[in-house]
C-alpha positions, 0 to 999 in steps of 0.5 A: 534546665529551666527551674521550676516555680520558685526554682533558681536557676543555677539549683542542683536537683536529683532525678531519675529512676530512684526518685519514684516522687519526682525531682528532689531539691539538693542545694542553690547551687553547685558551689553550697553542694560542694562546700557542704560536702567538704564540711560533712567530709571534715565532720566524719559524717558519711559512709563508707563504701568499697569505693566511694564514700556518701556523705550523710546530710543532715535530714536525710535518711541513708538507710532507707533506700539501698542499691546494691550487689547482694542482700547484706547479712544484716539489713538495717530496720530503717530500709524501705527499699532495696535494689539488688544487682546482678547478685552471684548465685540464688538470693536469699530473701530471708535477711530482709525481715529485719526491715519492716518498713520495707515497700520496694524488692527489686532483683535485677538479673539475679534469682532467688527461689524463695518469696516467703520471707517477703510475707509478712513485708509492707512489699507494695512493689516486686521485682524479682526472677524466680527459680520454681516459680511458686507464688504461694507465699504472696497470697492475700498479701495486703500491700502488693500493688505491682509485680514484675515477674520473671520465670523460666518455668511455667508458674501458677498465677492462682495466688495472686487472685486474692491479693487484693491492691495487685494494680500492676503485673509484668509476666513478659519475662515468665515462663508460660502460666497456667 
């Protein structure tokens, strides 16, 4: 890639669906990224998972973004965002209070049946495929900007008239409203 203004060429920049605010700068170059891996590595300072391990930079906040399988049973308080994949079984939304800084739910072809517990949430966009199709529980929420609806039952729309920054709405994969 040809860097950008004040860009190196050789740089190593993270991109994609995940970075909402655009590219992010990583490192000068390949060879500093790995040498500061190993050293990170041999300092015991990352995570770990079932398999992988993510080394956890100086500065840079791990818990606030997490992709995931299953909504865990505990949530750490620093989460802004979370991406649930192709979790088993209905979701349950309810571990998810314990983040109040949370802005970002997403389910990807998962479920779940229940929205209250995103109520009281700083949620400003939800992805989410819903058994029963109540919406009930978004009504006049303050900070919902975007939905993206899924539903195989017909679901009443009437909640979300009174939310008030609701600037975006996918119903392509809801049931038909009323």
């Amino acid at each position: 890639m040809d860097p950008a203004r004040n860009g190196l060429p050789g740089q190593v920049i993270a991109s994609g669906r995940d970075y909402d605010e655009g590219p992010v700068y990583v490192a000068d170059s390949l060879t500093s990224l790995l040498q500061e891996h190993l050293e990170l590595l041999e300092k015991g300072s990352y995570e770990g998972y079932a398999d992988y391990i993510s080394p956890r930079r100086p500065g840079c906040d791990s818990g606030t973004q997490q992709i995931i399988g299953a909504i865990p049973e505990e949530v750490p308080p620093t989460l802004q965002a979370i991406h649930v994949n192709d979790a088993t079984g209905i979701v349950d939304l309810g571990p998810l209070t314990a983040a109040p800084g949370l802005r970002r739910v997403h389910l990807n072809r998962c479920t779940t049946a229940d929205l209250t517990p995103l109520r009281g949430l700083p949620v400003e966009s939800l992805r989410v495929a819903l058994t029963g199709g109540d919406l009930s529980p978004l009504a006049g929420h303050p900070h919902l900007a975007s939905l993206d609806l899924k539903t195989t039952a017909p679901v009443d729309l009437t909640p979300l008239r009174s939310v008030p920054h609701l600037h975006g709405l996918d119903l392509t994969g809801a049931g038909t409203p009323t």
